[in-house]
C-alpha positions as CSV (number, residue, x, y, z in Angstrom):
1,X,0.0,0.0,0.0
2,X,1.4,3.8,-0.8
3,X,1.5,5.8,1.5
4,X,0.9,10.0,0.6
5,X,4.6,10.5,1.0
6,X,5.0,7.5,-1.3
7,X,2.0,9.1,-4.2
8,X,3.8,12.5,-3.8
9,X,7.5,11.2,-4.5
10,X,5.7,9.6,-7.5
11,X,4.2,12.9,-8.7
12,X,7.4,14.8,-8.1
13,X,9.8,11.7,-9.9
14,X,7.4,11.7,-13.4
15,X,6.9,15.4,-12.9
16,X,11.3,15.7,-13.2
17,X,11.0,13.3,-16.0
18,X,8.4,15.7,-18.5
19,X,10.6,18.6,-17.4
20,X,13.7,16.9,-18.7
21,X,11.9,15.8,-21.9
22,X,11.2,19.2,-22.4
23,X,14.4,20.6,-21.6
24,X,16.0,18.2,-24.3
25,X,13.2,18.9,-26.5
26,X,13.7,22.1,-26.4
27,X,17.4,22.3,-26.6
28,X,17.4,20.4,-29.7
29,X,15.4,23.4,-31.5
30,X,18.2,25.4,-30.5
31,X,21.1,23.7,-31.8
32,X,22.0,26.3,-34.3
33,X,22.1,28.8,-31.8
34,X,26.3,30.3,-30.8
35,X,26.3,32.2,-28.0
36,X,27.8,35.6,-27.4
37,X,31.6,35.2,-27.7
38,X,32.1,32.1,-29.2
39,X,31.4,33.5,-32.8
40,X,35.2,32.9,-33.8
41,X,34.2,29.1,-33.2
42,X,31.9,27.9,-35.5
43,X,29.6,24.3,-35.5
44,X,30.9,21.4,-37.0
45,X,28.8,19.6,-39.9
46,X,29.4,16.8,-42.0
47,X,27.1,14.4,-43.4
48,X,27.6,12.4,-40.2
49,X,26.6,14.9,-37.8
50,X,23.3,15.6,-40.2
51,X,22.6,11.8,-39.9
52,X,22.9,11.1,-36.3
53,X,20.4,14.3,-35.4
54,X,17.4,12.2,-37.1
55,X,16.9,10.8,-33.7
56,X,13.4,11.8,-31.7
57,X,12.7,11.0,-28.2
58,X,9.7,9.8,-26.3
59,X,8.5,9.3,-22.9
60,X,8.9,5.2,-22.0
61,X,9.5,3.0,-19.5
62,X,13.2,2.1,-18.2
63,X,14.9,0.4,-15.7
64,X,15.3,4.0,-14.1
65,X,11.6,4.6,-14.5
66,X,9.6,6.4,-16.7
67,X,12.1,8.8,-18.9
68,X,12.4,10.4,-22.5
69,X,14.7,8.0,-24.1
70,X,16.2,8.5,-27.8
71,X,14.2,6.2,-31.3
72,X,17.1,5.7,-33.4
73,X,16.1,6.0,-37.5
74,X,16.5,3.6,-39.3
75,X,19.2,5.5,-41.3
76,X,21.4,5.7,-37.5
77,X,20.6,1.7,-36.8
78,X,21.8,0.9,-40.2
79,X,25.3,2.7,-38.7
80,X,25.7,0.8,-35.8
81,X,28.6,-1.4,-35.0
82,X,30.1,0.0,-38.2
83,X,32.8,2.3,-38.2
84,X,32.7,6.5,-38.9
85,X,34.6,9.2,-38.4
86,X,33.1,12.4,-36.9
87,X,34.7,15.9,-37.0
88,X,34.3,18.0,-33.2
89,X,35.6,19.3,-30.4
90,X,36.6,17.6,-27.3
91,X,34.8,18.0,-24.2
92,X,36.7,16.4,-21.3
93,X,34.4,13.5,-19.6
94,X,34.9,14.6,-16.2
95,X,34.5,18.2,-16.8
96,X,36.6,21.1,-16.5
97,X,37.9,20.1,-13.2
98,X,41.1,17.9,-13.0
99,X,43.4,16.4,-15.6
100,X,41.5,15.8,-18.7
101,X,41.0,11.9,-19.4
102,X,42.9,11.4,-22.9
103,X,41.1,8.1,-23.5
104,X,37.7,8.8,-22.7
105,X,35.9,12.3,-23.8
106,X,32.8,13.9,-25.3
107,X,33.5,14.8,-29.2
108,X,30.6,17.5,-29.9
109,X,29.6,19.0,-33.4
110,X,29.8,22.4,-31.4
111,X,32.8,24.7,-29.4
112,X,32.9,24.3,-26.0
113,X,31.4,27.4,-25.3
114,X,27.8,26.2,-26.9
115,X,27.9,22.4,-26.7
116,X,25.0,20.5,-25.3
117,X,26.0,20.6,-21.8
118,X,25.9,24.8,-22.0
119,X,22.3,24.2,-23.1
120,X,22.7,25.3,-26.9
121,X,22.9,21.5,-28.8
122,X,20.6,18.4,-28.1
123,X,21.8,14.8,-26.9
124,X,22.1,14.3,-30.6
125,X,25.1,16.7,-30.9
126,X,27.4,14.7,-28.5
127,X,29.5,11.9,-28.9
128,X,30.9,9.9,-26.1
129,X,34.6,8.6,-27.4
130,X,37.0,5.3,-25.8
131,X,40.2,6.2,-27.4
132,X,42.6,2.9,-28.0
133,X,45.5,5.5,-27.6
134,X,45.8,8.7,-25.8
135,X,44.9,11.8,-27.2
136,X,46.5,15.2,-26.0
137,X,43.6,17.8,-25.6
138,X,42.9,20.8,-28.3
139,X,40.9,23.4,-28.3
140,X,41.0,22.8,-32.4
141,X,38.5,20.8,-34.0
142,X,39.3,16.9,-34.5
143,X,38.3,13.8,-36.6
144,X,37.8,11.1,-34.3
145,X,36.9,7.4,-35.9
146,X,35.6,4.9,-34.2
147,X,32.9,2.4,-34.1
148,X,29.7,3.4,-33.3
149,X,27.4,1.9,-30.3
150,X,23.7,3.6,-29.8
151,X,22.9,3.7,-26.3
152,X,18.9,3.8,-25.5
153,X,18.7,2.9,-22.1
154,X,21.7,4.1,-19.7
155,X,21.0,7.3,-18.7
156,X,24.8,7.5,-17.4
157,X,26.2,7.5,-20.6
158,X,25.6,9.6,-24.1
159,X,22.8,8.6,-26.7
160,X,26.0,7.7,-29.2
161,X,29.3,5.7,-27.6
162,X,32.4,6.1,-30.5
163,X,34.7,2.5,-29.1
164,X,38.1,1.4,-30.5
165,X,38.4,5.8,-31.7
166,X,40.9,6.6,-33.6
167,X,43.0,10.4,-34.2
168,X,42.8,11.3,-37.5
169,X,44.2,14.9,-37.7
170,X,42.8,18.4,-37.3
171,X,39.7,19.1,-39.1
172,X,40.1,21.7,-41.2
């Protein structure tokens, strides 16, 4: 049997779960969007980038409850397990703060200073990258190839996971 506190953790749980379908949502429509200062920095596309945004979302069930989770197109399931090569800039893993993880990072079509985590791309603009040799950090965009994973479920990780990623020079 529920108790109130139990019905009103429920409410407030699905109630954080709309708001972050919205934000992402949302976000997504900005994508284009550079913010103030970062206009020397420009977004990255390729024909890659282009095919991994055809991704919606929709509220579901998951083992973390109910949440907006990514439906790949078909055009992005045909790609998986198959190796690309995506141009971006790195975003260190852990943030900021520390020494930046050479191995493991966030490649995003945008500059640091509007990628998804400053609220200007969508989940679709990110790439979560496993290096198989360490890379030394630039502010420069990159190609990174890799093999593609798609991620649906684990809200700890990105939508798209690059394994086995590859340097491949500056992008010019």
């Amino acid at each position: 049997m529920k108790t109130g506190v139990h019905k009103k953790f429920e409410r407030i749980i699905k109630g954080l779960g709309f708001l972050l379908a919205g934000v992402l949502l949302h976000g997504s429509a900005f994508a284009q969007t550079i913010p103030p200062g970062a206009e020397d920095q420009k977004r990255i596309s390729s024909q890659m980038w282009s095919t991994l945004s055809k991704v919606s979302f929709a509220m579901q069930e998951s083992p973390y409850g109910e949440m907006s989770l990514p439906r790949f197109s078909k055009e992005i399931k045909e790609l998986e397990g198959k190796e690309i090569t995506l141009p971006g800039y790195l975003v260190p893993a852990e943030g900021l703060k520390g020494a930046f993880e050479s191995r493991h990072f966030i490649l995003s079509s945008l500059p640091l200073a509007a990628c998804f985590f400053c609220g200007v791309g969508g989940p679709e603009s990110v790439v979560e990258v496993y290096m198989s040799e360490p890379l030394e950090y630039t502010t420069e965009a990159v190609k990174i190839k890799g093999k593609l994973s798609l991620n649906a479920m684990d809200s700890y990780q990105m939508i798209y996971i690059l394994e086995d990623a590859r340097f491949m020079g500056i992008s010019k």
